[in-house]
Steps between C-alpha positions, in 0.01 A plus 500: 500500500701360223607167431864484327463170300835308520633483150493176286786280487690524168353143358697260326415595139724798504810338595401223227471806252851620588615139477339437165637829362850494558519080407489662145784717504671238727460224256637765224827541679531111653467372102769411262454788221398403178721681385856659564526892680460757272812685380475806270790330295294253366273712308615555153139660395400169330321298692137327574353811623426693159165620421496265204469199748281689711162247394694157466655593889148599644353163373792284642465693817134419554586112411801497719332613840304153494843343401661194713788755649253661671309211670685547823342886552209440337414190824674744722304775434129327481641337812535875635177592348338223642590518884423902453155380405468337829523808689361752243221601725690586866720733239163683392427490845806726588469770246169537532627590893781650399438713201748640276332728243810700392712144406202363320464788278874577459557130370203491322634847297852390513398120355200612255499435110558871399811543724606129391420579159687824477811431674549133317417686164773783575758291617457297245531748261810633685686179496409484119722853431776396778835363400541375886446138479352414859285758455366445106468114628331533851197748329472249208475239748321684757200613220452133416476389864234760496297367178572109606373581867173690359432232306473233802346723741221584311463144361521372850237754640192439210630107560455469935206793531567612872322746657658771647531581871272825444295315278560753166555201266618164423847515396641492811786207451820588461590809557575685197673792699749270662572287224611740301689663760682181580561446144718840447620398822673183378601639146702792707644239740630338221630808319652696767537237796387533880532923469267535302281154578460554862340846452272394202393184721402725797293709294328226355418345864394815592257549172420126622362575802320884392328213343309385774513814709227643261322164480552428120711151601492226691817395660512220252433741182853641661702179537376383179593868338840444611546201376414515162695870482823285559395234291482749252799673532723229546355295150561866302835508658606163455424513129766806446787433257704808608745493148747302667384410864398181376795398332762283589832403364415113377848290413538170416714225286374368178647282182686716274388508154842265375380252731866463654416690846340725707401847507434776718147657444290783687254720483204727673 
């Protein structure tokens, strides 16, 4: 006789994954933008994102994502990371009950450094030979979210040393898949707006959580992934000087050279 075992409860940790996840892209679209939407009229071919600057804008990226603006997500986000910590092990608990072997290898594929690599480099490269200015701008900024989010991961993983779920190493914390997922994420919300974002922020929860179906995360690793991806993204963004978007018609009075009045003076 068999014994059909009644099947687990879904436990809290997965609805705080799905709650963690989509506070990032919710906090994206609640914010004041840094700066204004993009229109293709602004571009004039001269702006801040020319290969020339390409060095001076990667180093002011990796100083700005530890810059005042982004205090409020940078709490919000450890907060996340945090209370996901709390519950890391009922969430280990599930997939190991409910396994998911095609998701965890399809995000880890989909997420990996080759694919990453490639597609960053060719769009890149892409953007480089287009005359379209969302697009030339969004690859420029979208390969330096890339480099700027590398950089942390990995500096974050040889800093903490957690172990694994399976045990395979020590670099465990933060997610490198999901932070750089939620980093291209947040560069193409704030290219393209919610048609492109919302798509680009469901893949990345779902690379997110392939994370921990094939034990290489713990729910935390996720959280904290996500985070720092929109961290990320948001600093690169915020730094963009679009040939014009930035500018803003300044008037004001001032002495006129005889001395006798006043005159009318502007400028950008």
């Amino acid at each position: 006789m068999s014994i059909t075992r009644p099947s687990p409860r879904r436990p809290a940790s997965v609805v705080a994954l799905c709650l963690a996840l989509t506070a990032t892209p919710a906090l994206q679209a609640a914010e004041t933008p840094t700066v204004e939407p993009y229109s293709p009229k602004s571009f004039s071919g001269a702006s801040d994102h020319e290969l020339s600057r390409y060095a001076a804008n990667l180093g002011r990226n990796l100083k700005g994502v530890l810059g005042r603006g982004n205090l409020r997500p940078l709490l919000l986000g450890a907060g996340l990371a945090l209370s996901g910590s709390l519950v890391d092990r009922q969430t280990e608990t599930y997939f190991a009950q409910h396994p998911y072997p095609a998701a965890g290898r399809t995000g880890a594929r989909v997420g990996g450094t080759l694919v990453v690599a490639g597609l960053t480099a060719g769009l890149f490269s892409a953007g480089a030979l287009s005359h379209e200015g969302r697009f030339h701008d969004a690859t420029y900024d979208l390969s330096q979210a890339v480099l700027v989010n590398t950089a942390y991961t990995f500096a974050l993983k040889n800093t903490v040393h957690r172990m694994r779920p399976d045990g395979s190493n020590a670099l465990s914390f933060p997610s490198g898949h999901t932070s750089t997922a939620f980093a291209a994420a947040t560069v193409l919300q704030s290219h393209y707006g919610l048609k492109a974002g919302l798509p680009a922020y469901g893949i990345a929860s779902f690379i997110g959580a392939s994370r921990m179906a094939s034990k290489a995360h713990h729910l935390s690793d996720v959280v904290a992934g996500a985070g720092l991806g929109y961290l990320v993204g948001r600093t690169v963004v915020s730094h963009d000087d679009h040939a014009g978007r930035h500018r803003q018609l300044a008037l004001g009075t001032m002495a006129s050279p005889s001395g006798d009045g006043l005159a009318l003076n502007f400028g950008f």
